[in-house]
N, C-alpha and C positions, 0 to 999 in steps of 0.2 A: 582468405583476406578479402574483405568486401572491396568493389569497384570503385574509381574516384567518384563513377557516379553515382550507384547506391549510398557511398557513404553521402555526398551531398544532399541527397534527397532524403537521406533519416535524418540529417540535420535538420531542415526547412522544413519538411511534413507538409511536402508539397509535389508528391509522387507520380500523382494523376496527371497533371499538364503534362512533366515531361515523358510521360507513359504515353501520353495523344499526339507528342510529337514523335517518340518512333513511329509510331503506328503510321503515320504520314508517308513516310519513304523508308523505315527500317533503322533501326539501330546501331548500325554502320556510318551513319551520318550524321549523328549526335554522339558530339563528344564535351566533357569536360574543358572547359578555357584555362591556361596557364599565362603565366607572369606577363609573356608577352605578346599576350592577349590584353594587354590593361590600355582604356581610355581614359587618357586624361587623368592616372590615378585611381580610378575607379574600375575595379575587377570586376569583369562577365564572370557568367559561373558558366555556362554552357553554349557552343556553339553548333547550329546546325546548318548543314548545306544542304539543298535539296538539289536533286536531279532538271526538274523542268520549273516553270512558272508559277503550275496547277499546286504542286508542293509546297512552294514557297508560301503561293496566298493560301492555302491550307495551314499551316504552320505558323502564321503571322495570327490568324483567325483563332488559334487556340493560345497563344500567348497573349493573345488582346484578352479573351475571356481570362485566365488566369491573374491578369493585372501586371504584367512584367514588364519592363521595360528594355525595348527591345532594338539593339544598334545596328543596322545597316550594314554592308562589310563587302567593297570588291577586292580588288589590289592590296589595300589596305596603307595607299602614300599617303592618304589622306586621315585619317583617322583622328589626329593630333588636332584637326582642323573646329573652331567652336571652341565653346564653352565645354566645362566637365559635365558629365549629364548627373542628371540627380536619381537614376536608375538606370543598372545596363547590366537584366538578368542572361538577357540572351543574345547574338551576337547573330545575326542572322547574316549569312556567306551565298555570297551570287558566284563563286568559284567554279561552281559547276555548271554552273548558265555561260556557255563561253562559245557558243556556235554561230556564224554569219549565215544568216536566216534566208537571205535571198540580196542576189546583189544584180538587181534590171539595169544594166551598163547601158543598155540602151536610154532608160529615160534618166539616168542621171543620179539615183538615188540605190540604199542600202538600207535592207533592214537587218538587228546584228541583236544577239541578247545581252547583258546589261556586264555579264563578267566576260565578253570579250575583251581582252588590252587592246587598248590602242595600237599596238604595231601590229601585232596580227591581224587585226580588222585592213590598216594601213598596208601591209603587205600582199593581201588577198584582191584590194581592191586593185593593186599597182600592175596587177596579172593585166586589168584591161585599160593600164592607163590614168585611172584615176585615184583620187584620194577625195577624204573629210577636208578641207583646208582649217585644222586646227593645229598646234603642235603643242600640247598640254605637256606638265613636268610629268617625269619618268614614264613614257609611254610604252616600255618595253614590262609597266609591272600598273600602271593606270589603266581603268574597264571603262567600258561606256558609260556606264550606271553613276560611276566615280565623276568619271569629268563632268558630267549633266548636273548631277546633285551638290560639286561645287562650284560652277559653271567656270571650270579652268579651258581658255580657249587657245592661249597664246599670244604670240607676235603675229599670224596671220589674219587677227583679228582686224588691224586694221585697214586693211584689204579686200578681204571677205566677208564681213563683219563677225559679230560674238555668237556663242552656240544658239541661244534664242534665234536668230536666224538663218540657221541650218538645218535644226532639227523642223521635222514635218509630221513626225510622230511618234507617239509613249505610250506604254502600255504600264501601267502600276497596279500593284496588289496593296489594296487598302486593308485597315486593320480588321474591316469586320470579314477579309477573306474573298471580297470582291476585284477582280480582275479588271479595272477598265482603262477605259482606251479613248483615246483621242486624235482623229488622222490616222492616214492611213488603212488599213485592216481594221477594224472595229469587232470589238468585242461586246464593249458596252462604254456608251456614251455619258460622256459626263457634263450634262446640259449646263449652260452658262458659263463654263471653262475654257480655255485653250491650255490644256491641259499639258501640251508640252513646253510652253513659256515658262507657268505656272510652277512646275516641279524644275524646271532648270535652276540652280542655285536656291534651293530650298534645302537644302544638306540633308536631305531624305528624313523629313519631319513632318509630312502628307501623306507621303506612299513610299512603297520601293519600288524604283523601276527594274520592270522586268528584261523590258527591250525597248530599240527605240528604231526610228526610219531615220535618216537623213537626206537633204541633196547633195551632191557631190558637183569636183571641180575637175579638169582636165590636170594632169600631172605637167607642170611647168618642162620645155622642152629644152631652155638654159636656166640658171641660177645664178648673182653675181651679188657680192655682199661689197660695199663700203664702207671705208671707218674714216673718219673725219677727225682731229685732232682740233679740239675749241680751245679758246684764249682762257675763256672764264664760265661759269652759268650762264651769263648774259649770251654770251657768243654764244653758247647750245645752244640756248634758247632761240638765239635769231636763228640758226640753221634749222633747229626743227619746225620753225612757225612758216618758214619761206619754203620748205618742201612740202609743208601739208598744203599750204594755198596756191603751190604750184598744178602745173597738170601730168606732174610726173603720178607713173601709175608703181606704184610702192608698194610692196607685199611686207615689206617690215621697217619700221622706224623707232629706234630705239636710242636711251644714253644712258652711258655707264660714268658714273660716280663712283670715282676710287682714290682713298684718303692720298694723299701727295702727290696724285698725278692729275693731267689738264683731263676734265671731260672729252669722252670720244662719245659721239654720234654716229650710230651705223643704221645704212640705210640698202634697202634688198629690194632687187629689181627683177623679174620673172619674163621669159619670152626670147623672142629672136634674136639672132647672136646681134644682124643690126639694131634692130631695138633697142637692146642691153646698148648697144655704144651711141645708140642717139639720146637715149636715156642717163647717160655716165657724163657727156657733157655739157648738159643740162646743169645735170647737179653740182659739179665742179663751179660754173657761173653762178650758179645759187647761193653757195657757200665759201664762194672768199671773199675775203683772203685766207680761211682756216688751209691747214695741210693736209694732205690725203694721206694715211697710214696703213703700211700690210696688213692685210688683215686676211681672214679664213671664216667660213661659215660656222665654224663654232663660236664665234659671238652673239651667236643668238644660242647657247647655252647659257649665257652670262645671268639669267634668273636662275637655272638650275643651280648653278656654282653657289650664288647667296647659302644654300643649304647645305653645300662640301664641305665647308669647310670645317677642321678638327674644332677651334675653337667655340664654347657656349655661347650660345647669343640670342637673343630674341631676331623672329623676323615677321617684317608686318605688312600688308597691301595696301597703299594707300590710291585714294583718287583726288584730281584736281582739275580744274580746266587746265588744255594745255597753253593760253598763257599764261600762267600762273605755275610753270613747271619750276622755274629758277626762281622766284618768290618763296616758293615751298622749300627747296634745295638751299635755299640760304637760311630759313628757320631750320632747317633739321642741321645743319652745319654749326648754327651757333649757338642752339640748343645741346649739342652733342660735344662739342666742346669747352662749353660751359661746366659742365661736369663729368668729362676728362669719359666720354665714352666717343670710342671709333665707330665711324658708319660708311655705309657701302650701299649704293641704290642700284637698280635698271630701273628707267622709268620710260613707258612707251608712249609716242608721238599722240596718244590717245590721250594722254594723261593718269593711264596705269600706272603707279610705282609699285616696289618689292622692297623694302628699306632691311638693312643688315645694323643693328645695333654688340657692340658689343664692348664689355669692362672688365674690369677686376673687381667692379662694386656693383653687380647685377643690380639691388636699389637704384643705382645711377643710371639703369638703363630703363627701369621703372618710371622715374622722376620725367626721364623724355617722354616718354609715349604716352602719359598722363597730363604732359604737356603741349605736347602736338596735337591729340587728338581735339580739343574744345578747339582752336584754332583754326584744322580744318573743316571744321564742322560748321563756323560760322560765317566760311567764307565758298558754305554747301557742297563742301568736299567730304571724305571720311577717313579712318583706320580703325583696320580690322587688324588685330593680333593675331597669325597666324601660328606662333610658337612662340616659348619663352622659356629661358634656363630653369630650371630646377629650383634654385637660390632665388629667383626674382617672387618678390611678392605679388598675389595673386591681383590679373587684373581679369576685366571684363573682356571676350574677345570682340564684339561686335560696334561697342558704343550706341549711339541714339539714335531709338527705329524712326523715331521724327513723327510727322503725323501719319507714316504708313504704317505706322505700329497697331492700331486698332483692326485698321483691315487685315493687316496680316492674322493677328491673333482669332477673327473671327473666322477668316478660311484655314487656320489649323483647327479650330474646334469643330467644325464641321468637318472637313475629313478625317479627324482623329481628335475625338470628342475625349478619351481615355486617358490622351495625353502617350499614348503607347510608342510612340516614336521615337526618338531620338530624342526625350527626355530633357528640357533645360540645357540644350544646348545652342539652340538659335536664337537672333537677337531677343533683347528682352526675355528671355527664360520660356520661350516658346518650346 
């Protein structure tokens, strides 16, 4: 009985490529993709993991000659993320790239390969104290590679700031098989770039990252979360605006949006036990007359949860300035009951949202985010669709590249001239 691979390949009569990809790292590594394996719909035929970097961009170099179109692949939480691609023959898996490269605790930074998860990276650095200050979804199954390439940074963001200003260096394997680098260790320079800005939140449609350097933060020596119970959006909103232009030092600010209950506001403070309580009544003054509510440091899972839960829904990321967070919070309110769909936000003091749309009439959840999105747009905000039920008819994930759409599209033709990346999955059909 012939192999799913053999058989695939007297299908296609396309023998040779995948015969140059064993030869790369061995046959043991190349395997046929199954159901669920599928992007967005569209079936890989084959996935290869290679052992180091040199493999990888080896392997990316002959599926670029071949003409394939070729998906990116750490953890794999993100996947769903984008557009459907309009080719996705090969699946290319950093799974095997998963080792902490060197971690100088002295100067404050970590180099790690692109399929380490996050907690393990998080865990290793904790031996001396420190950590990434990011806290990306699912970090127990999220890689380096992953958060970078969708630049998922968290609620520490705004504290520390977004990965863009963390990371210090990248190493990518471009399609024509070339390994370069930027910061850090250098392998080969890629003149005119900052090449780790550049690929963070490029959904791996340039290069793949192979690895990458970071700086790092001292592991906070207390932790203390608030939850604020507000009257209405308005009152969020006045609590988040008067914490941000205070000079409380905040490692997270967040509000959750939950259909029949008052908006809570949680806000997270890092440092010394007195600190935390000169800091606690600060905020208290800040924000009444709202009430203070138990609360537990799992409220800052409240974006993960948006994805828990059993029923279909679409879920989408929006951005807004943050005064304009309870302006947006009341469109998406009477747009969403307008046509009888439930929704559910976190939305952070940055003006991050995570919006949870859900119906009995997926169209009707359609009809919102078709509606929302020109609206944000014009008031230079956006949504990005990050998921969407089954039954909803097909929308765009990204919306309007704006007038950065040119330049974008002319630095993906230069780095992947072939189109070989990630295929019509980023804005505009990049």
């Amino acid at each position: 009985m012939a192999s799913p691979t053999s058989a695939l390949e007297a299908g296609t009569g396309i023998a040779a490529p995948w015969d140059d990809l064993r030869a790369v790292a061995g046959a043991e590594h190349l395997r046929a993709a199954g159901a669920v394996d599928d992007i967005i719909g569209v079936q890989p035929q084959m996935i290869f993991e290679p052992d180091t970097e040199t493999e990888l961009a080896a392997a990316l170099r002959c599926a670029d000659a071949a003409g394939f179109g070729v998906v990116p692949r750490g953890g794999g939480t993100k996947t769903g993320w984008g557009n459907p691609p309009t080719r996705a023959d090969l699946i290319l898996s950093t799974a095997r790239l998963d080792r902490v490269i060197e971690h100088a605790w002295a100067d404050l930074t970590v180099s790690a390969e692109a399929g380490c998860t996050i907690q393990n990276l998080q865990n290793a650095l904790a031996e001396h104290g420190q950590r990434i200050a990011v806290d990306p979804l699912w970090p127990e199954r999220a890689t380096v590679g992953g958060i970078l390439s969708t630049n998922d940074s968290g609620t520490l963001r705004i504290r520390y700031g977004a990965l863009r200003d963390l990371i210090i260096g990248v190493t990518i394997a471009l399609p024509d098989g070339t390994l370069a680098s930027s910061g850090g260790k250098v392998v080969k320079n890629v003149a005119g770039y900052d090449l780790p800005k550049l690929v963070t939140g490029a959904l791996g449609t340039l290069g793949i990252i192979t690895r990458a350097i970071f700086r790092l933060h001292p592991l906070p020596r207390n932790v203390r979360s608030f939850t604020l119970s507000a009257r209405d959006l308005d009152d969020a909103s006045r609590i988040v605006l008067a914490v941000q232009d205070s000079r409380l030092a905040h490692t997270g600010l967040q509000t959750r949006y939950t259909p029949g209950a008052a908006p809570a506001v949680d806000v997270r403070f890092e440092g010394t036990a007195a600190g935390l309580a000169a800091q606690a009544g600060t905020l208290r003054k800040l924000a009444a007359p709202a009430t203070e509510a138990a609360t537990t440091d799992a409220v800052w899972q409240a974006r993960q949860e948006l994805w828990c839960q059993a029923e279909p829904a679409a879920i989408a990321k929006f951005s807004v300035l943050p005064a304009s967070i309870a302006e947006t919070c009341r469109s998406i309110r009477n747009l969403a009951d307008s046509l009888s769909v439930r929704w559910s936000a976190v939305v952070q003091g940055t003006g991050l949202g995570w919006l949870r749309l859900e119906a009995s009439s997926p169209p009707s959840i359609h009809q919102v985010l078709q509606a929302l999105r020109p609206e944000l747009e014009r008031a230079g905000g956006s949504l990005v669709v990050l998921h969407r039920p089954a039954p909803m008819p097909a929308i765009d994930a990204w919306g309007s590249g704006g007038d950065a759409f040119p330049v974008m599209l002319s630095v993906k033709r230069q780095f992947d001239p072939r189109g070989t990346l990630n295929p019509g999955r980023y804005v505009g059909g990049i």
